[in-house]
C-alpha positions, 0 to 999 in steps of 0.5 A, a space after each residue: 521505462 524504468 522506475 527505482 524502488 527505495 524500500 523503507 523499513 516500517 519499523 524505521 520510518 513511516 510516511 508520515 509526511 505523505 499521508 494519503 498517498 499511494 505506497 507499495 506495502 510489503 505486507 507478511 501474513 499467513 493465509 487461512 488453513 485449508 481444510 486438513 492443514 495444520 496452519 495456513 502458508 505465510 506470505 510475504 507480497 506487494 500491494 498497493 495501498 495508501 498511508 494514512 496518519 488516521 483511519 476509521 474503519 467500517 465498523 467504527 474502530 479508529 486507527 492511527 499511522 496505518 495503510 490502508 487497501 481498495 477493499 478497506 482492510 487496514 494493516 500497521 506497520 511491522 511489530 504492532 498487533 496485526 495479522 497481516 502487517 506492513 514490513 517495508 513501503 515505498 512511494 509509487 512511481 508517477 505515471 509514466 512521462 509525468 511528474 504525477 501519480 493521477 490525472 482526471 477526466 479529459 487529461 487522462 486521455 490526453 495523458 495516456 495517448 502521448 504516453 502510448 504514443 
C-alpha cells in the first residue's frame, strides 16, 4: 500500500479547516545540552500530532492555531515563539483500505482482519 504525502508549509497555510484532526508535524528544535556540551543538537523530525485552532494547556496558558502531541506538549507554527515549532504538516493517510483515519469497538476488529487478510 502506498500513501502520498503532500507537505504544507506552516508558515503558508495551516489546517485550519481540519481542526482536531491528526497531522504529521515536521517539527525543528534543538534538543538539551549534555553535560560537557556547549549546546544541544538541532533536529529536524516527524511526529504525529493533531492541529487545533484552540488549546489550554495543563497549566491554564491558552493557545491559538497550535499542534498539539499525546503527551500535550504544544508546538506553533514556524516563526512564532516557540522552542520546537512546526515547519511543514501534512494530513495523515486513512487506515489502510479505508476512506477513515479511526474505527471503534467491535469495527476495529472487523476492519484490521479484512486489512490483514
Amino acid at each position: 500500500m502506498d500513501a502520498v504525502v503532500e507537505w504544507v508549509d506552516a508558515r503558508e497555510r495551516l489546517p485550519r479547516d481540519r481542526d482536531g484532526w491528526p497531522v504529521a508535524a515536521a517539527i525543528s528544535g534543538r534538543y538539551p545540552a549534555e553535560p560537557g556540551e556547549v549546546s544541544g543538537q538541532e533536529f529536524w523530525l516527524v511526529r504525529p500530532m493533531y492541529f487545533t485552532t484552540r488549546h489550554v494547556a495543563d497549566d491554564g496558558t491558552e493557545y491559538h492555531d497550535c499542534f498539539v502531541d499525546s503527551d500535550g506538549v504544544v508546538r506553533l507554527p514556524y516563526g512564532r515563539p516557540c522552542a520546537e515549532s512546526v515547519t511543514h504538516w501534512a494530513a495523515l493517510p486513512v487506515l489502510p483500505g479505508m476512506t477513515v483515519h479511526s474505527v471503534l469497538g467491535e469495527k476495529a476488529r472487523d476492519a484490521l482482519q479484512n486489512a490483514l487478510a
